[in-house]
ZALUMKOL-613726 format. One record per residue: x, y, z of N, C-alpha, C in turn. Coordinates in steps of 0.05 Angstrom, whole numbers, plus 5000, padded with zeros to 4 digits. Layout:
<atoms>
XYZXYZXYZ;...
</atoms>
This chain:
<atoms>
348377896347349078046371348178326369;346878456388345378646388347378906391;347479226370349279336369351079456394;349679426418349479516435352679386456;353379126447354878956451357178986433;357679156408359479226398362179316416;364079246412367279286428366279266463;364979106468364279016498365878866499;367678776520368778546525366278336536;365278036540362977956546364677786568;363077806587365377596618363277466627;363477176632362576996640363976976671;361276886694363176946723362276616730;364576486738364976146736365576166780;362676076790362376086816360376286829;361376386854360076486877359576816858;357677066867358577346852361577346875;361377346902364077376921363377726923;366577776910367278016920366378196891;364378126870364578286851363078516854;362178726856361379056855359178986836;357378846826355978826809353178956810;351979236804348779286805347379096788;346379086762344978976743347078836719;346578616721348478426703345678456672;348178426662347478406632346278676617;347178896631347379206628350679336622;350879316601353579516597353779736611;351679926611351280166625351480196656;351479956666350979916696351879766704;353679636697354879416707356379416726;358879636733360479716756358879886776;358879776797357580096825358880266821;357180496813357680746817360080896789;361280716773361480886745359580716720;358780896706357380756680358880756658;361380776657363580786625365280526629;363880316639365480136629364579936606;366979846597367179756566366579426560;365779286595365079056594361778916604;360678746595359178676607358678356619;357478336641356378066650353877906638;354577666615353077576607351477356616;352777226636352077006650353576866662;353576656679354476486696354476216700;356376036705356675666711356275616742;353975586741353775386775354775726795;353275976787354076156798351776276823;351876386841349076396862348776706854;349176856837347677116821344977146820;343677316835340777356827339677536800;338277386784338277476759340077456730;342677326737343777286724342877016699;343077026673343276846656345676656667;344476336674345976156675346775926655;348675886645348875756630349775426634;348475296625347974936620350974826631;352974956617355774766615357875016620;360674936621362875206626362875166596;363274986573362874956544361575176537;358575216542356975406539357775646546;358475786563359075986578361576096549;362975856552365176026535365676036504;362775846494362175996469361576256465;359976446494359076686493360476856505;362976876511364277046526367177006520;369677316512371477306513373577306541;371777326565372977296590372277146605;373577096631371976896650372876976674;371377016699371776986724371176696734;372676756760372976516777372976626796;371576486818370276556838370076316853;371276056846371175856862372875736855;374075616878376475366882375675156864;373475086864373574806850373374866819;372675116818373975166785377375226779;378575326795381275326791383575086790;382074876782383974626777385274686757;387974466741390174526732388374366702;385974266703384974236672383074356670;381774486685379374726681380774936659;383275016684384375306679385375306636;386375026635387474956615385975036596;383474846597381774846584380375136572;380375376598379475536583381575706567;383875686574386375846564386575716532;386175496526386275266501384475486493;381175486494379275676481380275926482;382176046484382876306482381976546502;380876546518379276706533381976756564;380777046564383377096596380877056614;383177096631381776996661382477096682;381377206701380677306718380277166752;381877086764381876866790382077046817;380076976830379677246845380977176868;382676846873382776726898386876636882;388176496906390676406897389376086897;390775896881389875646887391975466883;391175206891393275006892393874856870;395874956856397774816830400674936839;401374736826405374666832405974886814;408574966811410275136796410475036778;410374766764410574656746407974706729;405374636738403074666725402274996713;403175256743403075446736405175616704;407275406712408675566687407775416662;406275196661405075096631402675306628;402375376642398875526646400375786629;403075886644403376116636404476186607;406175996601406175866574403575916548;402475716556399675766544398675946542;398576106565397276396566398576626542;401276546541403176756519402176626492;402176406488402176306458398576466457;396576416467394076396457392776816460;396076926469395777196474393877206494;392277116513391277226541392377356564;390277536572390577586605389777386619;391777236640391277196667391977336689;389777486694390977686728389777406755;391277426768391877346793389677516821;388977476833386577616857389077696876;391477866871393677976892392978286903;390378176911389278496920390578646938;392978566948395578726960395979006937;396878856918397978976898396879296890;392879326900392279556890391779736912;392879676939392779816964394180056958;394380356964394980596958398380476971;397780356991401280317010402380206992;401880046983402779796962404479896937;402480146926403480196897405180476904;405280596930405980766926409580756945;409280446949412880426956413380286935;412080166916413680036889414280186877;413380506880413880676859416280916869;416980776895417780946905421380866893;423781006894425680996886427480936911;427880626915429180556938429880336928;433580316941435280076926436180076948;434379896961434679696994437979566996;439479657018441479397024440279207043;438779327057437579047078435079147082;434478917084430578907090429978847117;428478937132426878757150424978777152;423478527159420078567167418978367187;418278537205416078367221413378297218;412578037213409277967208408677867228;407477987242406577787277403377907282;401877587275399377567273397877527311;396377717315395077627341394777377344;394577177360393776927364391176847368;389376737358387076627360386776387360;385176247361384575887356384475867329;382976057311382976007289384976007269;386776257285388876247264391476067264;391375857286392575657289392375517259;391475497242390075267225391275427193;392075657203393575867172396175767174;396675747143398975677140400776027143;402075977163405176267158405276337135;406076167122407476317087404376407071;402876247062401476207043399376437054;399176387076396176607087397076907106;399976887100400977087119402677267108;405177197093408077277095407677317064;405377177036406077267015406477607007;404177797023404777947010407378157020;408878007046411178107047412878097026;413777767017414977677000415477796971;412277876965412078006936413078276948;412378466968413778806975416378686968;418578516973421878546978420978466954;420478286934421178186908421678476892;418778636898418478806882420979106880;421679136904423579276913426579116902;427278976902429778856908430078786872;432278946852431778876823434378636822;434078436838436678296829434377936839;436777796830436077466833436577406848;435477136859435977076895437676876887;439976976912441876716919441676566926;441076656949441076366970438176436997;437176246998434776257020434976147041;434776167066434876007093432476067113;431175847115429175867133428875717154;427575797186427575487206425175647217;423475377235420975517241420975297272;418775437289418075277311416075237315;414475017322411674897325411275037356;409475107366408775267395406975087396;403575187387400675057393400674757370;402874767347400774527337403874407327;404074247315406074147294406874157267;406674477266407474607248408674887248;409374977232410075277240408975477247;409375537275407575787284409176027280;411876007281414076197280415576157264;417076377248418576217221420976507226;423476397218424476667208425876517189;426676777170426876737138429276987136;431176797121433576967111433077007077;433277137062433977097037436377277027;437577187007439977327005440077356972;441077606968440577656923442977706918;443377646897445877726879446477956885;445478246885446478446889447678526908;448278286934448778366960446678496981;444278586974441078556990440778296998;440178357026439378117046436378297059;434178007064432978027058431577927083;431078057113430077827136426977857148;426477627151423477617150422677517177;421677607191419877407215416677417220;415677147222412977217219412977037243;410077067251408476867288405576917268;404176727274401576697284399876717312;402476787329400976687357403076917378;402277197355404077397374400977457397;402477657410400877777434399177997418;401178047400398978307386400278387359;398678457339399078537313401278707310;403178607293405678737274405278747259;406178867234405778887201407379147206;411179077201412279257186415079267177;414779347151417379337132419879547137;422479537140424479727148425579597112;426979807092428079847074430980027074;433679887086435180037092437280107071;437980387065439380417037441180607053;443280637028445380967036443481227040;444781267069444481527083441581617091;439281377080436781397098435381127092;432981147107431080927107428680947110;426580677098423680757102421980607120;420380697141418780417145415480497140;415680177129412480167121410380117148;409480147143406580017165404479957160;403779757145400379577145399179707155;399479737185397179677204396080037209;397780217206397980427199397380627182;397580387161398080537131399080817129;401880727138404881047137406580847128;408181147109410081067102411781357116;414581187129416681427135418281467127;419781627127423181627110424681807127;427081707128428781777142431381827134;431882027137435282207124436482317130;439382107133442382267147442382467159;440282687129442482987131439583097152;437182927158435383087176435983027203;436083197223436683177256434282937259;431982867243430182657260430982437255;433382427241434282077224435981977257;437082267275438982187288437382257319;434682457328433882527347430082347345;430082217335427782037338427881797327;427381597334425881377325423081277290;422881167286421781077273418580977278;418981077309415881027321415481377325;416781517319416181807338414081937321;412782117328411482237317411482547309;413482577314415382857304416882897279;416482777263418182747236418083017211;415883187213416183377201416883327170;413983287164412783207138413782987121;415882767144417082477129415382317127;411582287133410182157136408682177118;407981957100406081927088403681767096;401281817107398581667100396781547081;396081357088394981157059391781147067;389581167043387281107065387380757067;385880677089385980457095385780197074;384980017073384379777043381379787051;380379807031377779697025376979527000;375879447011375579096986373879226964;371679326971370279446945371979626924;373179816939374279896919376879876905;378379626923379579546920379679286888;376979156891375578986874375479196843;374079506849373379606821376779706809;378879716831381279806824382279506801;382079246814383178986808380878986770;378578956778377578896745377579166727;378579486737379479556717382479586704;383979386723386079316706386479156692;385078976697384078646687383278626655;381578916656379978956632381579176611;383579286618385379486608387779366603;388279126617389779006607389478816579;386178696570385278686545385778836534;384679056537383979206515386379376505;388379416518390979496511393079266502;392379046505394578786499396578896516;397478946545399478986555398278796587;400578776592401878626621399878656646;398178476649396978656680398678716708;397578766731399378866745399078676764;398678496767397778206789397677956769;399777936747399077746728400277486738;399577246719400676986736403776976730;404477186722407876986717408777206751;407377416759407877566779407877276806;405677186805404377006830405776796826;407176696797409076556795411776596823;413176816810414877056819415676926854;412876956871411376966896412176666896;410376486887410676286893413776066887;414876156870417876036879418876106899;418776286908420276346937419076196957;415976196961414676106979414975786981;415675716953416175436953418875336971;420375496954423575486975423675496996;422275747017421675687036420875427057;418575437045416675157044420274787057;421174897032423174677033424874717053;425674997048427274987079426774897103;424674997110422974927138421974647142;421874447117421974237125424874097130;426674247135429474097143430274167166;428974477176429074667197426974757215;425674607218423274577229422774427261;422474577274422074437308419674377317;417874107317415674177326415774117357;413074147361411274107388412873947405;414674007430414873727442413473677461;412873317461410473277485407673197469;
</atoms>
């Protein structure tokens, strides 16, 4: 191995390039757009559409040469692919959520501890400025609310509510809320199809935080926003905005404006908007720092675990509580 590859991490990308930031693969020096100090390089690719890239024969192959792996495609994220490469030791990198039970994910995650790997999870919520900057914020919610109300289209008839809509609500309250869930209640109504177009969602935690959720696919017009209500003030978030507000007792605007006003006198914070690019170089240099430090990533699978029990419970509720289509 040529010296040059000394303490490189070597990542093999298993699929499409997608969303990766890639100038010249198989350049340490160049590998990320626009910084040259990163500590990994792209050696090649399985069944990947990379121009220029070294492709390799088999995923066997690939992962004789490489301590990492991306994924970049669904049909690599099956529950004996994933195994398979976790068995060879190598972390992994899944740029998409995919379909395995809670059961398969927690063997995965299992494995992942014994063989010491990173698996980060593609929860590109997670590195939005809004995102990290109310997880970090110091708020011990008694009640939550949030509205997710998706414009209506034809197309978005065909998204699932929870899975394509409401997760990264779910992970904001998880992340906020430091106690265990009690008890969950969910009921939903079929409008355009026979399934849930409308859902609302109770959850309830040990600490006495309640937790209420309503999402539509087939509102009139876009919602995206979180209310965090605690002693003697409150915050609301806004997606669609990217503001965060806060509101307090002891200020005249907690009691002479609204939460829509625009007079708050410096309670507003602005986020810049999400962008996927750099959203992408935020996601693989945690990915990769999370190697090289042996510590926890910040979108890891026991997190998406986390996400997905709830969503599962849900899931169950709404098949007991569920109204569809009549006619």
């Amino acid at each position: 191995m040529s010296e040059i590859f000394r303490n490189i991490i070597k990542v093999g990308l298993v699929g499409k390039k997608n969303f990766l930031p890639i100038v010249n693969p198989g350049q340490p020096d160049t590998v990320l757009a626009g910084d040259a100090t990163k500590n990994w390089v792209l050696l090649g690719g399985f069944e990947s559409d990379m121009e220029g890239l070294h492709e390799y024969g088999s995923l066997n192959e690939l992962l004789m040469h490489c301590d990492a792996v991306i994924i970049n495609d669904l049909m690599h994220a099956n529950f004996l692919e994933l195994q398979h490469i976790i068995r060879h030791c190598k972390h992994v990198f899944i740029n998409q959520s995919f379909p395995l039970n809670a059961d398969e994910l927690v063997l995965l995650n299992n494995l992942a501890e014994e063989a010491g790997v990173v698996i980060q999870m593609g929860l590109q919520h997670r590195f939005s400025e809004l995102f990290v900057s109310v997880k970090d914020k110091s708020i011990i919610p008694r009640l939550i609310e949030t509205n997710h109300f998706c414009q209506y289209k034809r197309k978005s008839t065909h998204l699932s509510i929870i899975s394509d809509i409401l997760l990264v609500d779910i992970d904001m309250i998880m992340n906020k809320v430091n106690s265990s869930i009690k008890h969950i209640s969910a009921t939903g109504v079929g409008v355009i199809f026979n399934d849930p177009d409308i859902i609302n969602v109770r959850i309830e935690f040990q600490n006495a935080c309640i937790a209420n959720i309503s999402g539509s696919k087939i509102a009139i017009n876009d919602i995206h926003k979180t209310r965090f209500y605690q002693n003697d003030s409150y915050y609301t978030v806004d997606y669609l905005a990217n503001t965060l507000k806060h509101f307090n007792s002891t200020d005249e605007s907690f009691w002479e404006n609204t939460d829509e006003s625009e007079c708050l006198n410096g309670n507003v914070e602005t986020f810049k908007s999400f962008d996927l690019k750099n959203v992408a170089i935020d996601e693989l240099d945690a990915f990769f720092n999370a190697i090289n430090l042996k510590i926890k990533s910040p979108a890891s699978l026991f997190d998406h675990l986390a996400i997905k029990f709830v969503a599962e419970k849900i899931y169950d509720q709404l098949e007991r509580n569920f109204v569809g289509k009549c006619g």
